[in-house]
C-alpha positions as CSV (number, residue, x, y, z in Angstrom):
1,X,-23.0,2.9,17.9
2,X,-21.0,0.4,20.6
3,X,-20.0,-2.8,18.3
4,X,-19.8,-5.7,20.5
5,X,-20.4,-8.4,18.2
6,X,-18.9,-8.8,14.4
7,X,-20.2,-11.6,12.3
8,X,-17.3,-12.4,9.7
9,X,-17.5,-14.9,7.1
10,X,-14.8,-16.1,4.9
11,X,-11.9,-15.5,7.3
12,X,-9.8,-18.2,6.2
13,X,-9.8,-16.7,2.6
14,X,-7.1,-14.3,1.0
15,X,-9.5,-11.3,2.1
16,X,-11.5,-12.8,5.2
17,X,-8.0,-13.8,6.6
18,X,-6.7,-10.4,6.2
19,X,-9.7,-8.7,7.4
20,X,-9.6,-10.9,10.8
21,X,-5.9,-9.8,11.4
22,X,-7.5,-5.9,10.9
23,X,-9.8,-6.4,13.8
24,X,-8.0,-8.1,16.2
25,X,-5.1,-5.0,15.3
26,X,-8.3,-2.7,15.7
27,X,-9.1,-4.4,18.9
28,X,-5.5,-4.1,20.0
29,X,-4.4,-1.0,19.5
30,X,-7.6,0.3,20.8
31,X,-8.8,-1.7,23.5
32,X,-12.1,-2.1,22.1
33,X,-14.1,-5.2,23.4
34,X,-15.9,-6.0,20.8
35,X,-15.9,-9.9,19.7
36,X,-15.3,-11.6,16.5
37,X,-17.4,-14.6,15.4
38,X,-16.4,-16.0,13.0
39,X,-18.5,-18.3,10.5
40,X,-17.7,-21.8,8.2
41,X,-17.1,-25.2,7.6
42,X,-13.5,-25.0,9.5
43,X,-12.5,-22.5,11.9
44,X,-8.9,-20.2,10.9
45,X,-5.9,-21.8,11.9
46,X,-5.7,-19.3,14.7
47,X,-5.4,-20.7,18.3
48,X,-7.2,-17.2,19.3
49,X,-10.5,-18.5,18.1
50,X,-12.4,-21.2,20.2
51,X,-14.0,-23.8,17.9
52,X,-17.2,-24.4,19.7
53,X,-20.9,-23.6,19.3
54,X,-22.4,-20.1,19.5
55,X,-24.4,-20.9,22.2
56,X,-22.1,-19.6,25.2
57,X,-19.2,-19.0,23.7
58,X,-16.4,-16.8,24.9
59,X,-17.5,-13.2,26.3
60,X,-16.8,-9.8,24.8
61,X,-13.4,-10.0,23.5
62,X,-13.0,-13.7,22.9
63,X,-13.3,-14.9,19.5
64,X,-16.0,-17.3,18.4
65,X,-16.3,-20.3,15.6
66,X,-20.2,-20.7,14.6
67,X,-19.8,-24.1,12.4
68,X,-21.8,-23.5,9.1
69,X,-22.2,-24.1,5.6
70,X,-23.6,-21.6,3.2
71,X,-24.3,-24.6,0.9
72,X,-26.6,-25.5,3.8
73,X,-28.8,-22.8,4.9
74,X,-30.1,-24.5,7.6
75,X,-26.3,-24.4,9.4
76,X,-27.2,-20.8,9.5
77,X,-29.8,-20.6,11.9
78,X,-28.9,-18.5,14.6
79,X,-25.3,-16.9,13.2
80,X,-26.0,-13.4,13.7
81,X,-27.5,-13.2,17.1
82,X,-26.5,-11.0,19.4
83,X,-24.1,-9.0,16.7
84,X,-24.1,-5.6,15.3
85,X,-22.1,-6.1,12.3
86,X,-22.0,-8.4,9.3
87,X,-18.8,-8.7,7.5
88,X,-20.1,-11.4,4.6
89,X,-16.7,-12.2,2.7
90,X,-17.3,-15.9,1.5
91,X,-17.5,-16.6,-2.1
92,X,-17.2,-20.0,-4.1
93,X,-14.9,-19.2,-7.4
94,X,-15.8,-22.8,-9.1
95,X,-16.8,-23.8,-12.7
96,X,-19.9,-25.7,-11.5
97,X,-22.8,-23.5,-12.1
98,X,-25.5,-25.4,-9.2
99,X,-22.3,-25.1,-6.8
100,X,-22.0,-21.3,-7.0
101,X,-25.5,-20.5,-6.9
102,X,-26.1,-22.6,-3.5
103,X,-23.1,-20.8,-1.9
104,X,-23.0,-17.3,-3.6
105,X,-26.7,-16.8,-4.5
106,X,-28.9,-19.1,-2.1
107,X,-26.4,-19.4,0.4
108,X,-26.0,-15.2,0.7
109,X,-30.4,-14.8,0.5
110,X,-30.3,-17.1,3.8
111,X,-27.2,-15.3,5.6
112,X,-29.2,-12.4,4.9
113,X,-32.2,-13.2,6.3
114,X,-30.9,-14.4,9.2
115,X,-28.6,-10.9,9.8
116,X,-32.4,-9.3,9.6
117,X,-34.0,-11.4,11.9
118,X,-31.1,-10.8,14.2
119,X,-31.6,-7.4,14.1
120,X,-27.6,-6.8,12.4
121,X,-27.3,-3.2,12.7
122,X,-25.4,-2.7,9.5
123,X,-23.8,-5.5,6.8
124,X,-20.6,-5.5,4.2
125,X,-21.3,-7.8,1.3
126,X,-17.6,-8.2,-0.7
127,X,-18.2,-9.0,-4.2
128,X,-16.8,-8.1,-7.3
129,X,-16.1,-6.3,-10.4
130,X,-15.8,-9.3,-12.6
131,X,-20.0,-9.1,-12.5
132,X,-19.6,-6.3,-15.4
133,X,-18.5,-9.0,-17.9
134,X,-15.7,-8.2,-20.7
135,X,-14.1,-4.5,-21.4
136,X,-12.6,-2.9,-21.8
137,X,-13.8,-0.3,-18.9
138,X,-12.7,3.3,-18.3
139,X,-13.2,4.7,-15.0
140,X,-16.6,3.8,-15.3
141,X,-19.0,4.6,-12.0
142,X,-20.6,1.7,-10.1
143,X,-23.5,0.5,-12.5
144,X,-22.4,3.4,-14.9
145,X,-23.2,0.1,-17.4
146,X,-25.4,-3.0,-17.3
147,X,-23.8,-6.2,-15.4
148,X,-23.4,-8.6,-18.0
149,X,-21.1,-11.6,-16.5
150,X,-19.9,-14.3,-17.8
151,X,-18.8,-17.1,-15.4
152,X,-20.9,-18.9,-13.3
153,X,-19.1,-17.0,-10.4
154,X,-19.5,-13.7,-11.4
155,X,-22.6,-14.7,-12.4
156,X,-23.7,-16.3,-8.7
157,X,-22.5,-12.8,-7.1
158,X,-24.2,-10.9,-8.9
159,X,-27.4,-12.5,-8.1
160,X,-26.1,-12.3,-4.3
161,X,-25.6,-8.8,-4.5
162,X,-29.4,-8.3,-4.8
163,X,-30.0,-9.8,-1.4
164,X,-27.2,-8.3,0.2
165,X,-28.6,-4.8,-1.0
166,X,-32.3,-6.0,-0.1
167,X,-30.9,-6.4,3.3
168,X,-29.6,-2.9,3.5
169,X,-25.7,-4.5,3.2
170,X,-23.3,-1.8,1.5
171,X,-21.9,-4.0,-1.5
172,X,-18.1,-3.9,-2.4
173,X,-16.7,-4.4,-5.9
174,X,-13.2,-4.7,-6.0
175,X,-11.2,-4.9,-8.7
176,X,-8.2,-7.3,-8.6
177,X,-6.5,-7.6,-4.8
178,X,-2.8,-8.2,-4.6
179,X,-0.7,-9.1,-1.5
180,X,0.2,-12.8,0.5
181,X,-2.1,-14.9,-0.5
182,X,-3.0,-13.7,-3.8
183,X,-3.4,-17.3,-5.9
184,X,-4.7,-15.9,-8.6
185,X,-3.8,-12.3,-10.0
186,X,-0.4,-12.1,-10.0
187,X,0.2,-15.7,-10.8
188,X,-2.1,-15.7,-13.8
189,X,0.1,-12.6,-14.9
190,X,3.0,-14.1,-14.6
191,X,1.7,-17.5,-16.4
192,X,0.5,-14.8,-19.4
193,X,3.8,-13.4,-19.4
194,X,5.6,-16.8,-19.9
195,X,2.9,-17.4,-22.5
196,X,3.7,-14.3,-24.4
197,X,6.8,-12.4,-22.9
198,X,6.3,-9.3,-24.0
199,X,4.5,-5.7,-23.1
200,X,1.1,-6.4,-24.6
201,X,-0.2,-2.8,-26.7
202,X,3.3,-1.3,-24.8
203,X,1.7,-1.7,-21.4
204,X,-1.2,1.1,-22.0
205,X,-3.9,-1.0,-20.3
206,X,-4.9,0.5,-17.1
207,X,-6.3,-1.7,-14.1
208,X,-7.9,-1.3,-10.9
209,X,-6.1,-2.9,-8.4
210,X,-5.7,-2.8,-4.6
211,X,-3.5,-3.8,-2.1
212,X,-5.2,-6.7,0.2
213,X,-4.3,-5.0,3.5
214,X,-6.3,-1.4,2.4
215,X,-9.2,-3.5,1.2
216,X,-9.5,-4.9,5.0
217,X,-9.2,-1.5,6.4
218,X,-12.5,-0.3,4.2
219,X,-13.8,-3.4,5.1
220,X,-13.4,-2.9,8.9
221,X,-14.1,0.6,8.6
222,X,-17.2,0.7,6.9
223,X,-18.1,-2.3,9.2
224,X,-17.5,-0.6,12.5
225,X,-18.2,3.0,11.9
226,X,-21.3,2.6,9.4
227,X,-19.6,5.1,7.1
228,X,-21.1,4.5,4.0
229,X,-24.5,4.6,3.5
230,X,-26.4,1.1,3.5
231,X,-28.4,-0.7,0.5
232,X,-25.6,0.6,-2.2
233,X,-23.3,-0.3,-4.8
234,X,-19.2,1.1,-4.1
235,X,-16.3,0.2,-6.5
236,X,-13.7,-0.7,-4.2
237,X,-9.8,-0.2,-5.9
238,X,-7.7,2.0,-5.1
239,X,-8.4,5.6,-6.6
240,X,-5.6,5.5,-9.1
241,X,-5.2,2.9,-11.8
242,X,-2.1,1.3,-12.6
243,X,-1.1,0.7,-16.0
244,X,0.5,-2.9,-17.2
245,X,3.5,-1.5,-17.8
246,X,4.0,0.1,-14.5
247,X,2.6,-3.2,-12.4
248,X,5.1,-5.4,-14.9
249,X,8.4,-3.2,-14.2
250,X,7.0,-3.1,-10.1
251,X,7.1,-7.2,-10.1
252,X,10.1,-7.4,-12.2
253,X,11.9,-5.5,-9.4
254,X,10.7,-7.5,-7.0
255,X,11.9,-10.9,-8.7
256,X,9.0,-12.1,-9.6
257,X,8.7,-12.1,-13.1
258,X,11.1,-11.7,-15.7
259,X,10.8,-8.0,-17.5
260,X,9.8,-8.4,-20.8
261,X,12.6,-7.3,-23.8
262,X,9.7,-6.5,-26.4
263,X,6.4,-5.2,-27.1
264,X,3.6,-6.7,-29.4
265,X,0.3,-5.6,-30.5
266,X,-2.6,-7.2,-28.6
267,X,-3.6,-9.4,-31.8
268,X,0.1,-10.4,-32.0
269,X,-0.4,-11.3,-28.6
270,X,-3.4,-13.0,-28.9
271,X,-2.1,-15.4,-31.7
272,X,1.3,-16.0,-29.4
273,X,-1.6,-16.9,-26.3
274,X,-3.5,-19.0,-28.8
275,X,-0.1,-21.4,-29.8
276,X,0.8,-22.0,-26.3
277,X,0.2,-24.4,-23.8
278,X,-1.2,-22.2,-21.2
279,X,-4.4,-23.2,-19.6
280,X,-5.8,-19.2,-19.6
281,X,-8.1,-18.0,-21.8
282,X,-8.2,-14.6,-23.7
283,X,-10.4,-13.2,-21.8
284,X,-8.4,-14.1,-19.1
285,X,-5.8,-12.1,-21.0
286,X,-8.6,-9.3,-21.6
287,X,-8.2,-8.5,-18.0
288,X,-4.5,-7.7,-17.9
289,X,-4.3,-6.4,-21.7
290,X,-7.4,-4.2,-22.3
291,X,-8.6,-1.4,-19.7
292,X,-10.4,-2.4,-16.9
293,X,-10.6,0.2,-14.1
294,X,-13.8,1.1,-12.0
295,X,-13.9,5.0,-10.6
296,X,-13.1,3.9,-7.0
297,X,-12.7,7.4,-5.3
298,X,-15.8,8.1,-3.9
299,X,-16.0,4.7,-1.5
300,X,-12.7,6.1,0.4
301,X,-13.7,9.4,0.5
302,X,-17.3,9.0,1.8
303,X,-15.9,6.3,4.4
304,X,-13.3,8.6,5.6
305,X,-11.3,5.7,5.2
306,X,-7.5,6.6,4.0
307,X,-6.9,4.6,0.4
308,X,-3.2,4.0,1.6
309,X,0.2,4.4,-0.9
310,X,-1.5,2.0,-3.7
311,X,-0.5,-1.5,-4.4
312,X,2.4,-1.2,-6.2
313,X,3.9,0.4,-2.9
314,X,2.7,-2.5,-0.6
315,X,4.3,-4.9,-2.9
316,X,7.7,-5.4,-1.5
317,X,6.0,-7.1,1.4
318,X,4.2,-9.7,-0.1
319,X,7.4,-10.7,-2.7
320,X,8.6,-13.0,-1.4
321,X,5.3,-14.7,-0.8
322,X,4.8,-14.5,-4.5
323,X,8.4,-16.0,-5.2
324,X,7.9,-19.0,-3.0
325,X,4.7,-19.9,-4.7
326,X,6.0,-19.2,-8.4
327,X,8.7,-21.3,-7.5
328,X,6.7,-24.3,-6.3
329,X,4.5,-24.3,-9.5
330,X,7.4,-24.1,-11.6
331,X,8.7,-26.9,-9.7
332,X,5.2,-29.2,-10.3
């Protein structure tokens, strides 16, 4: 199917930002025509995108800003028209409960709809695996076991997976996504680590992770080709799990932690975590400490969709990045 029309929202996110610069690559170093609207409160600090209303923006090729909220369904009216493909990135990751569920849960139900009025050929919902709740996990399938989540984030996507399916949307779960613009992964490591600096369980834990520029080429893929198969749940990290100790000694060659000179049990850990001023929680910790890997091969393989060298790999170009930004918190 001809794409000339890709709804995308969340592009000035970590993920929606680097799924924008895929498509326009696509779109360069293919010629393809098609054009990228792209949907929220502000438009990406991009001069290639025209802030402007839908209504006669650019032609095939020019980028487009459609100012909405998903807070506000009624901003949505009229989003998807004319487009083929629905990229819906936007999340809210917030501690107020009504917040989340009129962006993540309400807000998704009305993009929905409107992508089915529209007549959207074929959607990508991003969401993520922090809706199973605490581990540990082991290579589980997607909805090998029961949802049980336990912020009101995770909590709010969940729900918004249900429309996004409803509406035929192919669902990513990703575990966590490193690379420039990471705020939260890596720098909630490295916080853990200064908390408790040393190999937690000797690094054992095993984690799905994925490099932020292979996520936005499934993304893209499965948007434009329609690879995988609508209406269904696909764990989205890269096929091979990284263990702790092997993502710890990857950032301590890169600068930007400090390799740890001992190892402690978890509970060891866990009292260490408890007696420090760190604003993370344990099950924060959990993540990082305890297995938590999602079986993630099938998604590549049925979208034909190369999984790329793995994130530990793509790391040495989003270092320094990560550096900078340690640096400045330290400096707070």
């Amino acid at each position: 199917m001809k794409v000339d029309r890709v709804v995308l929202t969340g592009a000035t996110g970590f993920i929606g930002s680097a799924v924008l610069r895929e498509l326009r690559r696509l779109r360069e170093e293919r010629g393809d025509s098609f054009a990228v609207r792209v949907v929220g409160r502000r438009p990406p600090v991009d001069p290639l995108v025209s802030a402007g209303p839908v209504a006669g923006a650019g032609h095939a090729g020019a980028d487009e800003w459609a100012d909405a909220d998903l807070a506000d369904p009624r901003t949505l009216a009229g989003v998807c028209d004319g487009a083929d493909v629905l990229l819906h990135l936007a999340a809210l990751v917030a501690a107020d409960e009504e917040s989340c569920v009129a962006v993540n849960a309400r807000g998704t139900e009305a993009l929905m709809r409107e992508a089915v009025r529209a007549g959207v050929s074929r959607s990508v919902h991003l969401s993520t695996a922090a809706v199973y709740g605490l581990g540990p996990f082991r290579g589980i399938a997607a909805d090998e076991v029961v949802p049980a989540p336990v912020s009101p984030a995770s909590r709010t996507r969940l729900a918004g997976e249900a429309h996004a399916l409803a509406a035929g949307a192919s669902v990513l779960r990703p575990g966590l996504v490193l690379g420039a613009g990471d705020r939260w992964a890596v720098p909630a490591l490295a916080e853990l680590l200064g908390a408790v600096p040393a190999l937690w369980d000797g690094g054992r834990a095993r984690t799905s992770l994925t490099a932020v520029e292979d996520l936005a080429r499934l993304i893209t893929h499965t948007g434009l080709t329609g690879a995988l198969p609508g209406g269904r749940i696909w764990h989205a990290g890269h096929p091979e799990p990284v263990t702790l100790a092997a993502l710890v000694a990857a950032l301590a060659r890169e600068g930007i932690v400090a390799a740890p000179e001992r190892t402690l049990p978890r509970a060891a850990c866990l009292e260490e975590l408890r007696a420090s001023d760190t604003r993370l929680s344990p099950r924060q910790f959990s993540l990082f400490a305890e297995d938590f890997w999602f079986d993630s091969r099938e998604v590549w393989r049925t979208a034909g969709c190369p999984a790329g060298p793995g994130p530990l790999d793509r790391l040495a170009a989003s270092a320094q990045w990560y550096r900078d930004l340690l640096k400045g918190r330290a400096a707070r």
